[in-house]
VMD Tcl script that builds the backbone (N, CA, C; Angstrom):
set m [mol new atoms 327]
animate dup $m
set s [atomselect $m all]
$s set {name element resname resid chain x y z} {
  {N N UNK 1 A 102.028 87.691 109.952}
  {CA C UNK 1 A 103.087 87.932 110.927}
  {C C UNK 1 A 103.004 89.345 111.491}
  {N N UNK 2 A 102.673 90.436 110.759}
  {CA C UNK 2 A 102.439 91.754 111.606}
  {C C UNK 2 A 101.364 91.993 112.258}
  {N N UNK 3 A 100.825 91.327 112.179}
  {CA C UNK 3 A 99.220 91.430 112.894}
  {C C UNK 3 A 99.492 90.516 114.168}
  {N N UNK 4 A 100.440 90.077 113.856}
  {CA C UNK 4 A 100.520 88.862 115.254}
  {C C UNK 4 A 101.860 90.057 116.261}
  {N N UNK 5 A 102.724 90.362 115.225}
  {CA C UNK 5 A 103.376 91.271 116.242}
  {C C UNK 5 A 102.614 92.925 116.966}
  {N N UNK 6 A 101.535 93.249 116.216}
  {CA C UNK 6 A 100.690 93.962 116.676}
  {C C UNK 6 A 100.287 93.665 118.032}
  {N N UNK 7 A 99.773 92.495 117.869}
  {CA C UNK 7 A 99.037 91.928 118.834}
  {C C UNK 7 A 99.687 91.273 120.133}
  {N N UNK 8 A 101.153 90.825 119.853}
  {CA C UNK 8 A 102.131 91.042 121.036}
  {C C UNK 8 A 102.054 92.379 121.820}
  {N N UNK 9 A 102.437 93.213 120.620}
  {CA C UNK 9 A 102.440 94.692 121.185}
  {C C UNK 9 A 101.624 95.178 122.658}
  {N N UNK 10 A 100.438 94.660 121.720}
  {CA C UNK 10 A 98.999 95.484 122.682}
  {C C UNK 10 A 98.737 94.081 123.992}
  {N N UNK 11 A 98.927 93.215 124.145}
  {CA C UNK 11 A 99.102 92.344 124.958}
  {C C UNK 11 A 100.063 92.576 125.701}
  {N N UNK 12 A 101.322 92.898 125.691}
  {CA C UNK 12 A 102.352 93.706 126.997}
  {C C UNK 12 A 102.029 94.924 127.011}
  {N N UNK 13 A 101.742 96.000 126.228}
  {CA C UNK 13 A 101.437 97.130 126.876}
  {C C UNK 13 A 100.252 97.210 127.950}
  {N N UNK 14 A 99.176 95.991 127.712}
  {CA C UNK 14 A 98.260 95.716 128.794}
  {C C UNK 14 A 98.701 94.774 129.841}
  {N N UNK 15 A 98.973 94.418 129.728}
  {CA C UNK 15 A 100.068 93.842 131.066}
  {C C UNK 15 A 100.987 94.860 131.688}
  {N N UNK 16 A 101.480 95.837 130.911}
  {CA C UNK 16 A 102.534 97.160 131.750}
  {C C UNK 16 A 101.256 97.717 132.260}
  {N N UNK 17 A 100.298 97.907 131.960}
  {CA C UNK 17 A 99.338 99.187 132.012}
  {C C UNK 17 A 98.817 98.347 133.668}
  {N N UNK 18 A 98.228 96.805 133.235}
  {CA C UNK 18 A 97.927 96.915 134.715}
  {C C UNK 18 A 98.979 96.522 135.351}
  {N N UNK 19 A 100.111 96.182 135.031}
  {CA C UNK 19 A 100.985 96.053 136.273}
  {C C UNK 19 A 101.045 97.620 137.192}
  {N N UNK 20 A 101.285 98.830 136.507}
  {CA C UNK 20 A 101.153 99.963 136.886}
  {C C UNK 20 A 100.262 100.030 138.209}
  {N N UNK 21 A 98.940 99.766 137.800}
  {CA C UNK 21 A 97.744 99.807 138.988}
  {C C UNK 21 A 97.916 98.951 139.917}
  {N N UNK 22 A 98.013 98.063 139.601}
  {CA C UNK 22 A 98.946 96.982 141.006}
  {C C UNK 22 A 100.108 97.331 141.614}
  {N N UNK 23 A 101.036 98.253 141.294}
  {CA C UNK 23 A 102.211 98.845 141.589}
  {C C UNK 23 A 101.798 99.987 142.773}
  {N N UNK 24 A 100.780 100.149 142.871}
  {CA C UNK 24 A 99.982 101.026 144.084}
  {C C UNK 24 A 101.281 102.235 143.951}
  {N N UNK 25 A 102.098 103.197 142.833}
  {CA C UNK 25 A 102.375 104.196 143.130}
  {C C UNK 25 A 103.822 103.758 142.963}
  {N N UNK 26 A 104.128 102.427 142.470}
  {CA C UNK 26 A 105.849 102.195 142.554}
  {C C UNK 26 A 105.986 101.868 144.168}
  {N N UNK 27 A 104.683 101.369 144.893}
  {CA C UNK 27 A 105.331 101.052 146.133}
  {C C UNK 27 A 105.136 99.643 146.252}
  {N N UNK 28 A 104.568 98.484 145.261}
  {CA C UNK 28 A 104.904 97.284 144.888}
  {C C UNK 28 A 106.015 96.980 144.215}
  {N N UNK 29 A 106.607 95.955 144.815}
  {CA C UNK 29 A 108.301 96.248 143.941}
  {C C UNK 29 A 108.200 95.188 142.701}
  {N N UNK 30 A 107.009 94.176 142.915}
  {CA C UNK 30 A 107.229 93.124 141.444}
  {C C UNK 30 A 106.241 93.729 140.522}
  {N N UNK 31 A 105.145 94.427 140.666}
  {CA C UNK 31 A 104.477 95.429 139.509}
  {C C UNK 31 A 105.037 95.943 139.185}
  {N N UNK 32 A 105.495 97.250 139.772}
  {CA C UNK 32 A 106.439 97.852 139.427}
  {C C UNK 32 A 107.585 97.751 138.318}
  {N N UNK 33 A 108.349 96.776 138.691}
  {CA C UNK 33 A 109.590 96.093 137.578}
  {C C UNK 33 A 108.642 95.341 136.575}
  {N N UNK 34 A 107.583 94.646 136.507}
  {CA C UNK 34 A 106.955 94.135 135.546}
  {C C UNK 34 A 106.457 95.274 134.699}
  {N N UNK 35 A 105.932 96.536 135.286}
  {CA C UNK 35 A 105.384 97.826 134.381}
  {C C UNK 35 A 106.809 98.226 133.513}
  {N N UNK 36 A 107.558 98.073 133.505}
  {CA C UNK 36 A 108.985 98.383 132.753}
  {C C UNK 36 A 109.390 97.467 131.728}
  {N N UNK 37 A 109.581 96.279 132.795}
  {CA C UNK 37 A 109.430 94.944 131.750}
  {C C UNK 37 A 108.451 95.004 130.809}
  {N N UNK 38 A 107.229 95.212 130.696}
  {CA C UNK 38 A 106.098 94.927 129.810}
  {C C UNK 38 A 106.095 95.904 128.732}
  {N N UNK 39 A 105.991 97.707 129.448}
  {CA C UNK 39 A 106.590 98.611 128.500}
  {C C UNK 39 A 107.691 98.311 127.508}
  {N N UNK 40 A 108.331 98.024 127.867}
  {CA C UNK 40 A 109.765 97.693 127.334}
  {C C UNK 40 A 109.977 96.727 126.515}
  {N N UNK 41 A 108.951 95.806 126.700}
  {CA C UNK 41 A 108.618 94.279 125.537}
  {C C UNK 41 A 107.656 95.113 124.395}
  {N N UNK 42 A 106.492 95.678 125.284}
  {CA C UNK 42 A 105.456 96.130 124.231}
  {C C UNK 42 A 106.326 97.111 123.240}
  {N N UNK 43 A 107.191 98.185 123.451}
  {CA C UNK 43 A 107.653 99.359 122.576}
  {C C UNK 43 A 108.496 98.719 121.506}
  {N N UNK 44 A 109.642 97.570 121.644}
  {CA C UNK 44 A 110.018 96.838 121.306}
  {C C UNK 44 A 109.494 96.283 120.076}
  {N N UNK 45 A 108.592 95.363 120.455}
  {CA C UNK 45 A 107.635 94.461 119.202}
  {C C UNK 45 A 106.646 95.841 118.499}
  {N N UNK 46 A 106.614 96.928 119.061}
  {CA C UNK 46 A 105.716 98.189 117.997}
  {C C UNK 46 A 106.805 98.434 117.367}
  {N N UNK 47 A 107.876 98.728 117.547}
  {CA C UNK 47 A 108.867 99.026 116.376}
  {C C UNK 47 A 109.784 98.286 115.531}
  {N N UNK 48 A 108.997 96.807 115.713}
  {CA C UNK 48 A 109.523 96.256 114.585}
  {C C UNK 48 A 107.821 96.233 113.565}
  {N N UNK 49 A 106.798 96.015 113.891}
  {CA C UNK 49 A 106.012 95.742 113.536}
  {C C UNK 49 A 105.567 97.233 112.460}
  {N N UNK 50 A 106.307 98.216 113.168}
  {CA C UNK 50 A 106.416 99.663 112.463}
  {C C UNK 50 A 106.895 99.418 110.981}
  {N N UNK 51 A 108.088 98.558 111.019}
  {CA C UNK 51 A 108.423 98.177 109.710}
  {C C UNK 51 A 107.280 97.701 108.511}
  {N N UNK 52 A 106.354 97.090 109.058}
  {CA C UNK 52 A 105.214 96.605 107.891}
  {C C UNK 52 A 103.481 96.949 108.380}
  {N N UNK 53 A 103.804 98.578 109.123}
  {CA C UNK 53 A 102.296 99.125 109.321}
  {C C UNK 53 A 103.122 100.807 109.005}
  {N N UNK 54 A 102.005 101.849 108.555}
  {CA C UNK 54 A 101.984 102.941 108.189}
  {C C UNK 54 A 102.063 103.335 109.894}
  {N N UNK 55 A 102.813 104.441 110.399}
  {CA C UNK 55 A 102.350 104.949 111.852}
  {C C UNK 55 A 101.307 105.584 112.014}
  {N N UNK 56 A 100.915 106.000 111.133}
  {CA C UNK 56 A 99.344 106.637 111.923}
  {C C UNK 56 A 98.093 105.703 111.724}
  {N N UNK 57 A 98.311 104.572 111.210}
  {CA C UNK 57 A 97.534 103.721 110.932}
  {C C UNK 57 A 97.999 102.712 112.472}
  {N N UNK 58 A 99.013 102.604 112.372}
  {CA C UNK 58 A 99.512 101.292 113.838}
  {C C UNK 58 A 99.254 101.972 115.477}
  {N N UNK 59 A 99.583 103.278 115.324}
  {CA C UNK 59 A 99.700 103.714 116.236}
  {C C UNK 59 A 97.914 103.980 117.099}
  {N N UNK 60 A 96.906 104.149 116.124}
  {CA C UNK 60 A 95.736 104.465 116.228}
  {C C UNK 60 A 95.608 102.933 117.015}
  {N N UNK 61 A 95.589 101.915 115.958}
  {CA C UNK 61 A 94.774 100.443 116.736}
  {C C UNK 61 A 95.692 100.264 117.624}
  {N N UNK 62 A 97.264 100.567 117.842}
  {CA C UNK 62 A 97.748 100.444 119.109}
  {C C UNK 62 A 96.848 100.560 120.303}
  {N N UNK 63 A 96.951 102.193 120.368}
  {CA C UNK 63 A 96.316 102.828 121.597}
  {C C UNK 63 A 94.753 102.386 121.914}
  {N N UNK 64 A 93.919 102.563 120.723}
  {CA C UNK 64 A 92.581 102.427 120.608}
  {C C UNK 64 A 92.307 100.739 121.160}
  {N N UNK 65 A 92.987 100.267 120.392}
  {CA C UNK 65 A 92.426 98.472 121.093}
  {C C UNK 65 A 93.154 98.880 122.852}
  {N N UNK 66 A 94.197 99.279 122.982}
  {CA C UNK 66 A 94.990 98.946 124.525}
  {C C UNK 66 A 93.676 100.104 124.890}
  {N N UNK 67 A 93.299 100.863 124.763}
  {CA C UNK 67 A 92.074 101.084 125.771}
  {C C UNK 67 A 91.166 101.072 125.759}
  {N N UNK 68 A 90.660 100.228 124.950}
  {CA C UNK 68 A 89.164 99.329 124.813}
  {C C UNK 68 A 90.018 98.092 126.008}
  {N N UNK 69 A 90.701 97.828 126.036}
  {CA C UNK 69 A 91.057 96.559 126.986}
  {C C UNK 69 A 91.654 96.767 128.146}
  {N N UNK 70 A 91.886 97.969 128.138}
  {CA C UNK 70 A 92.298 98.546 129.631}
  {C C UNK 70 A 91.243 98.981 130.472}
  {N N UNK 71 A 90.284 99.634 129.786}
  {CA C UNK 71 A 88.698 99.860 130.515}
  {C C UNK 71 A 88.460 98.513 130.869}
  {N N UNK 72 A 88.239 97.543 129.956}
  {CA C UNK 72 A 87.518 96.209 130.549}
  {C C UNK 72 A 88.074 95.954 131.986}
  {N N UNK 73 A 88.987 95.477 131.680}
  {CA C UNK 73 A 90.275 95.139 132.765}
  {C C UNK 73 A 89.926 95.927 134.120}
  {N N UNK 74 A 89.867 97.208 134.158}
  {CA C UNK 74 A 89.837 98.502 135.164}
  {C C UNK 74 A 88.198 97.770 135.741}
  {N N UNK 75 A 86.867 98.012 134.422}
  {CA C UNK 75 A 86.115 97.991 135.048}
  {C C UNK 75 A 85.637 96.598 135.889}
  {N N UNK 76 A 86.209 95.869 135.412}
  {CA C UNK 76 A 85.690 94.135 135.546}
  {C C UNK 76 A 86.749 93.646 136.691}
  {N N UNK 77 A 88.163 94.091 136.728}
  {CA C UNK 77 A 89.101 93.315 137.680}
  {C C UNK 77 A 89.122 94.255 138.823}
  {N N UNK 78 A 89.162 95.555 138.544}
  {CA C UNK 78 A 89.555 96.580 139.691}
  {C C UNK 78 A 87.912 97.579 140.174}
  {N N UNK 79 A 86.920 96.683 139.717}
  {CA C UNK 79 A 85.807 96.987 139.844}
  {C C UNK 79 A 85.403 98.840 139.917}
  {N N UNK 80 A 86.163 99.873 138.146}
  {CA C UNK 80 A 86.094 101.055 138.427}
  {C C UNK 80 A 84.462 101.091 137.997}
  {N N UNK 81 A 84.051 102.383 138.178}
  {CA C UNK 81 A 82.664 102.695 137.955}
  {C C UNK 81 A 82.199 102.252 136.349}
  {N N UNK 82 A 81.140 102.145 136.062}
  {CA C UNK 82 A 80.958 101.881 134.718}
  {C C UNK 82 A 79.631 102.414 134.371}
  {N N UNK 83 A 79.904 103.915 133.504}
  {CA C UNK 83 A 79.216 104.880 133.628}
  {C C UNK 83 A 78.802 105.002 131.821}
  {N N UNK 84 A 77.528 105.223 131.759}
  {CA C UNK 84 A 76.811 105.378 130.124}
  {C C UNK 84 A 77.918 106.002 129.560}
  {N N UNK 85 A 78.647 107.489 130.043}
  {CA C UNK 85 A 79.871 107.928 129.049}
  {C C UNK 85 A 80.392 107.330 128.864}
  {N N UNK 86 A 80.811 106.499 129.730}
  {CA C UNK 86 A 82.509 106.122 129.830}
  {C C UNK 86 A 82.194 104.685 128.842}
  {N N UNK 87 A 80.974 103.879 128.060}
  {CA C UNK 87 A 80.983 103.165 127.736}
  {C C UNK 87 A 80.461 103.546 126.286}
  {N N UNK 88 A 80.203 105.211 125.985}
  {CA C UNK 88 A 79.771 105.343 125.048}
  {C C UNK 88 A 81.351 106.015 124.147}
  {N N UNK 89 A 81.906 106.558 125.204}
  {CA C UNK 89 A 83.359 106.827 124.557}
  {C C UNK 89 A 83.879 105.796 123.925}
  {N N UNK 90 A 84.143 104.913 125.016}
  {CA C UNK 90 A 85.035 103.360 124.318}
  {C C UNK 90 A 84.711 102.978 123.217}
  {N N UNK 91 A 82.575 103.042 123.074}
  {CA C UNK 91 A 82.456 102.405 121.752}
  {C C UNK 91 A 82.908 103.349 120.436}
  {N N UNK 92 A 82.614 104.730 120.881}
  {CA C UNK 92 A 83.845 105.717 119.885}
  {C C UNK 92 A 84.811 105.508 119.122}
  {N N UNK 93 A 85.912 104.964 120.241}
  {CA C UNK 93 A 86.993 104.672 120.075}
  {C C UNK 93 A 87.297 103.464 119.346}
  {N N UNK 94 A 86.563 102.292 119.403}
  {CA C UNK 94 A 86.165 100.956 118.815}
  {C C UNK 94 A 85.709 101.797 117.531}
  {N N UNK 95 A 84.917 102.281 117.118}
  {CA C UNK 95 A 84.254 102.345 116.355}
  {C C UNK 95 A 85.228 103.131 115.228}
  {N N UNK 96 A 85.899 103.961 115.526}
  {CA C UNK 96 A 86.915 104.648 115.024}
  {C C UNK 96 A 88.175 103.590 114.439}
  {N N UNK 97 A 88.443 102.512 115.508}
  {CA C UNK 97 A 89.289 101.709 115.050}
  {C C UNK 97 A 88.989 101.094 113.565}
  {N N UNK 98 A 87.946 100.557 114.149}
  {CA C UNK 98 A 87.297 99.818 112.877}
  {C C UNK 98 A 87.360 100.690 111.466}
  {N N UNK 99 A 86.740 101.999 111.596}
  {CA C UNK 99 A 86.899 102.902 110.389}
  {C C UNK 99 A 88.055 103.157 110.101}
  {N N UNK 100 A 89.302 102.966 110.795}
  {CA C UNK 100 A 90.623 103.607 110.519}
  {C C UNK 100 A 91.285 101.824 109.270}
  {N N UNK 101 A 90.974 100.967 109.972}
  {CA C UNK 101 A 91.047 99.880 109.444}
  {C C UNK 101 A 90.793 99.421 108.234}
  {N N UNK 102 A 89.272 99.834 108.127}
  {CA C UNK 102 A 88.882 100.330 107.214}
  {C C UNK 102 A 89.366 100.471 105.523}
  {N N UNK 103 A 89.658 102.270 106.197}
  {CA C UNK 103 A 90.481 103.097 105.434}
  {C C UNK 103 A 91.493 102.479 105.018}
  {N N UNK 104 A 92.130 101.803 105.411}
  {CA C UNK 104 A 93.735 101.305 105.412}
  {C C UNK 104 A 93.442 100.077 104.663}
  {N N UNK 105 A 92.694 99.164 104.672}
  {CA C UNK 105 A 91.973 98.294 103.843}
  {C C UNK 105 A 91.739 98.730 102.233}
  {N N UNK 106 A 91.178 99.459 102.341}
  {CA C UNK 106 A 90.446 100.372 101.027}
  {C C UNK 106 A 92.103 100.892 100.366}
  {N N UNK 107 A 92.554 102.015 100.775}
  {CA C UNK 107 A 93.304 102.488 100.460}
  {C C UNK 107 A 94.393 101.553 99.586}
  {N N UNK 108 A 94.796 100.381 100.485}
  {CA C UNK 108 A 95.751 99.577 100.100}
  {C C UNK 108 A 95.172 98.507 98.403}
  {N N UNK 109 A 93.911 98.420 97.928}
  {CA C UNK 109 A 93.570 97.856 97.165}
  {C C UNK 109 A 94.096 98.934 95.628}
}
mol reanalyze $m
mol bondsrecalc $m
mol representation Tube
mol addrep $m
């Protein structure tokens, strides 16, 4: 069950995130209210899910998965550049997840 509310989490915060970019600046009025709406669902389901994850452990695969999936999204739907850094960072960041996971795995035995 917390892994599933995790995963709510990071599923509306990526839905706020691209509603944002579709919101062209807050001058789309249904992105716009959906970037609030979605924020507002995603922060929601992180702080209950806070109840049965450590925060520096939730907060890491929060962010880290929402922008491993916000790059995709950017580079694949909104066709941004897709540059050796910018794909060697992400795997960083992936890669970090995984080790933080890890840790939190290990630790808990």
């Amino acid at each position: 069950m917390r892994w599933l509310l995790l995963a709510t989490a990071i599923m509306a915060e990526l839905c706020g995130s691209t509603c944002m970019k579709l919101s062209n600046g807050f001058s789309n009025l249904y992105p716009s209210i959906l970037t609030f709406v979605f924020w507002g669902i995603s922060f929601t389901i992180f702080i209950f899910a806070l109840k049965h994850f450590d925060l520096s452990f939730i907060y890491a695969i929060w962010a880290g998965i929402g922008i491993l999936l916000v790059s995709i999204i950017g580079m694949a739907y909104f066709k941004e550049p897709v540059t050796v850094m910018k794909v060697i960072s992400i795997l960083i960041i992936v890669v970090g997840v995984i080790l933080l996971n890890l840790s939190e795995s290990l630790s808990h035995q």
